[in-house]
Residue, then its C-alpha position, 0 to 999 in steps of 0.5 A: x297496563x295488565x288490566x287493559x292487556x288483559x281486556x283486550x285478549x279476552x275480547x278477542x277471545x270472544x271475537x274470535x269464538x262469535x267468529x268461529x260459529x259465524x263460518x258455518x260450512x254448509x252449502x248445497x245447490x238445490x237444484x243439484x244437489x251439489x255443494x260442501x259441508x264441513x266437518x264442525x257442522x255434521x260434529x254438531x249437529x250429531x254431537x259426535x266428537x272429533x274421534x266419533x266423528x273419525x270413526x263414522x265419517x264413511x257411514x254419514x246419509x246425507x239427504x235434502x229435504x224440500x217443500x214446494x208449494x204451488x198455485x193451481x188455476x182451474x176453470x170449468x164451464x159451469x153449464x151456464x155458459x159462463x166460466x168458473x175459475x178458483x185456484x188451489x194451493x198444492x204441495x210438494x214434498x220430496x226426500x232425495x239422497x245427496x252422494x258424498x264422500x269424505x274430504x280430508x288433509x293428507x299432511x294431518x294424518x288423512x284428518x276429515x275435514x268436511x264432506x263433498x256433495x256430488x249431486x242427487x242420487x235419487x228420490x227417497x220418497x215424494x208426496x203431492x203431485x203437481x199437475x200440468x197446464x192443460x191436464x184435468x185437476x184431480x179428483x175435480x172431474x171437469x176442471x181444467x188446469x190452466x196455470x201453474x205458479x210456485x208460491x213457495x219453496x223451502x229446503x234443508x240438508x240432513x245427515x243422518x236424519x238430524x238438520x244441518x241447516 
């Protein structure tokens, strides 16, 4: 009878640890930046421990990385009365801060318990520029755009310059 009892406990001891690294806290809305982290996920991801992680909490950047690429249709008259059409693929990249500030229980001695992300503060830094309908596409004198289409879109939260998710 021990050995199963003793079976059961140390499978609900590795149910309960595949649990716990199932319930990642991270969650951001792209589009403004909004979202939740908790604390467990920036401690990892920093290696910081609970009392590292104490100290530091008011001095974390968080930042959101993303990478959009897009379908550029261009056409232009190709002198002989006839319409030439390629399509180009431009990317994106934009680094913007994300503001935060600390969450945290009071009945624990004010312990952190994660981090709300209150939205964009601003674009760090931006690479690739996405031209409108209508506009000449660059460095192509005489083309003209005339769709644009987002194939693709990618993005991740950092804190500290180190990955989140």
């Amino acid at each position: 009878m021990k050995k199963i009892l003793s079976g059961v406990a140390a499978g609900a001891l590795a149910l309960g640890i595949m649990a716990s690294s199932a319930f990642a806290a991270v969650t951001i809305d792209p589009s403004t930046g909004k979202g939740f982290v908790g604390k467990g996920d920036v401690q990892t991801a920093l290696g910081y421990n609970n009392a590292k992680m104490q100290a530091e909490a008011n001095n974390l950047v968080f930042t959101y990385k993303s990478e959009e690429t897009y379908a550029i249709t261009v056409t232009w008259d190709t002198g002989e009365g006839t319409r030439g059409e390629e399509t180009h693929y431009v990317a994106h990249e934009r680094t913007s801060s994300v503001d935060s500030n600390v969450s945290y229980d009071p009945r624990k001695a004010n312990q952190y318990t994660g981090f709300n992300l209150i939205g964009y503060e601003g674009i760090l830094t931006e690479v690739g520029n996405i031209p409108a309908v209508g506009e000449e596409f660059p460095g192509n004198s005489g083309h003209t755009v005339t769709a644009v289409e987002l194939v693709s879109s990618t993005g991740g939260l950092y804190v500290n310059g180190v990955a989140l998710q």
